[in-house]
C-alpha positions, 0 to 999 in steps of 0.5 A: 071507224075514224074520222077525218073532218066531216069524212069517215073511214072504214076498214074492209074488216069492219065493212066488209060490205064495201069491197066491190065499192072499193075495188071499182072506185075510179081511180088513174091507173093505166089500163095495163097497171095489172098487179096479180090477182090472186095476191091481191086477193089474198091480201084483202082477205087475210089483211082486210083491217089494212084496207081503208075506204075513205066515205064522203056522206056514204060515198067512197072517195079514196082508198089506202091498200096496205100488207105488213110484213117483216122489215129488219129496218135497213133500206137497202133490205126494201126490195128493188122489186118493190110493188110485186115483192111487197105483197109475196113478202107479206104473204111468206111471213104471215104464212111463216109467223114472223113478227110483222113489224112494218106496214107497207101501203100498196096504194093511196088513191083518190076518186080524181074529182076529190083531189083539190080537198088534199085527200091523198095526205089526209087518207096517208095521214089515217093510214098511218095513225091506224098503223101507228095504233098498231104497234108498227114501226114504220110505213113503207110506200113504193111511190109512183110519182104523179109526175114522172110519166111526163119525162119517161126518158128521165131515170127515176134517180135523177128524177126523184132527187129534184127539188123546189127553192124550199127543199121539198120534191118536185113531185108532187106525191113524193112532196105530200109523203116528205110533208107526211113526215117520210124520208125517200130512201132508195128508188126500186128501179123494177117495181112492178113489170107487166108482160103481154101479148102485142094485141093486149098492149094494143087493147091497153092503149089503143097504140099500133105496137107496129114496131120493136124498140122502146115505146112512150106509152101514156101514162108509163114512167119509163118506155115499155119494150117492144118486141115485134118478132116475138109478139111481145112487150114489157113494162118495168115501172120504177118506184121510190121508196119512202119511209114514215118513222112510227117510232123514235129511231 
């Protein structure tokens, strides 16, 4: 257990008992954020030590889901796919015994009432002391930037480069994450694609999904395409990647 001020946080390894708590904690993502279930599962049993839950007088606040994998260190080698790869890379090198040298966080999030206490960077900054008491070299994040819904016909490229009068992001996660001490190093332009049905995209955002061609969705950082013909859409969410150095390069 560690503690941040008057806040403790815990891994699922050592309070197992806070999983649910966890998992059902408030949080922003969009109904149709769906990440496979079986691979998150995996992930929280085989890895829990990497799944932190931040406590505010027992309550559970925030929450910071990681997997480690193996990294050669290059940032073109971070995976385009970058959410949804993540987690098979890290199931394929646990299972091949591979040296797991880079920890990626999958997830920082913040019960949306507890933001004005700079909870985000605090929960990323205990993410990345465990890690760095582990012997990982770096941190990786696909970052969803808090912003970036609000101009989904923006591209994430031109996006993620913009800055302040100071040099620091515009957005801003990736402006707590540069603060954190990471580097952007490349966006992944198909982090994570969610598919379904028109009737569940319909239950997802209570939208009529009427037409086919690119839809605004709320909440989406890019249109989700809509296909009338084929009862069909799908959402092919950008990221960046960012990197927080452990060790000296």
């Amino acid at each position: 257990m560690s503690t941040l001020v008057d806040l403790h946080v815990v891994s699922l390894a050592e309070r197992p008992d806070l999983e649910e708590a966890m998992l059902t904690m408030e949080a922003a993502w969009p109904e149709y954020i769906r990440p496979d279930p079986v691979l998150v599962d995996w992930a929280f049993d085989r890895h829990a030590r990497h799944q932190l839950v931040v406590l505010d007088d027992g309550e559970v606040v925030a929450r910071a889901a990681s997997v480690p994998f193996a990294w050669d260190g290059d940032p073109g080698s971070l995976p385009d796919t970058g959410w949804d790869e993540a987690l098979r890379q890290s199931m394929t090198d646990t299972y091949a015994g591979a040296h797991l040298n880079t920890l990626c966080a999958l997830e920082v999030a913040v019960v949306p009432g507890k933001r004005a206490q700079n909870l985000s960077g605090r929960t990323l900054a205990a993410l990345k002391e465990r890690a760095r008491r582990e012997g990982y070299n770096d941190v990786v994040v696909a970052v969803r930037p808090s912003h970036k819904h609000t101009e989904p016909h923006v591209t994430m490229a031109e996006y993620a480069a913009r800055t302040r009068p100071d040099g620091l992001p515009a957005d801003p996660w990736l402006r707590v994450h540069v603060r954190e001490g990471a580097e952007i190093v490349k966006v992944c332009p198909a982090s994570m694609t969610i598919g379904g049905s028109l009737a569940q995209w319909r239950a997802w955002t209570g939208l009529p999904f009427d037409r086919s061609g690119p839809l605004v969705v709320p909440g989406a950082l890019s249109p989700v395409m809509v296909s009338v013909e084929h009862d069909h859409a799908a959402y092919v969410e950008p990221n960046v990647w960012v990197r927080h150095r452990l060790t000296r390069p």
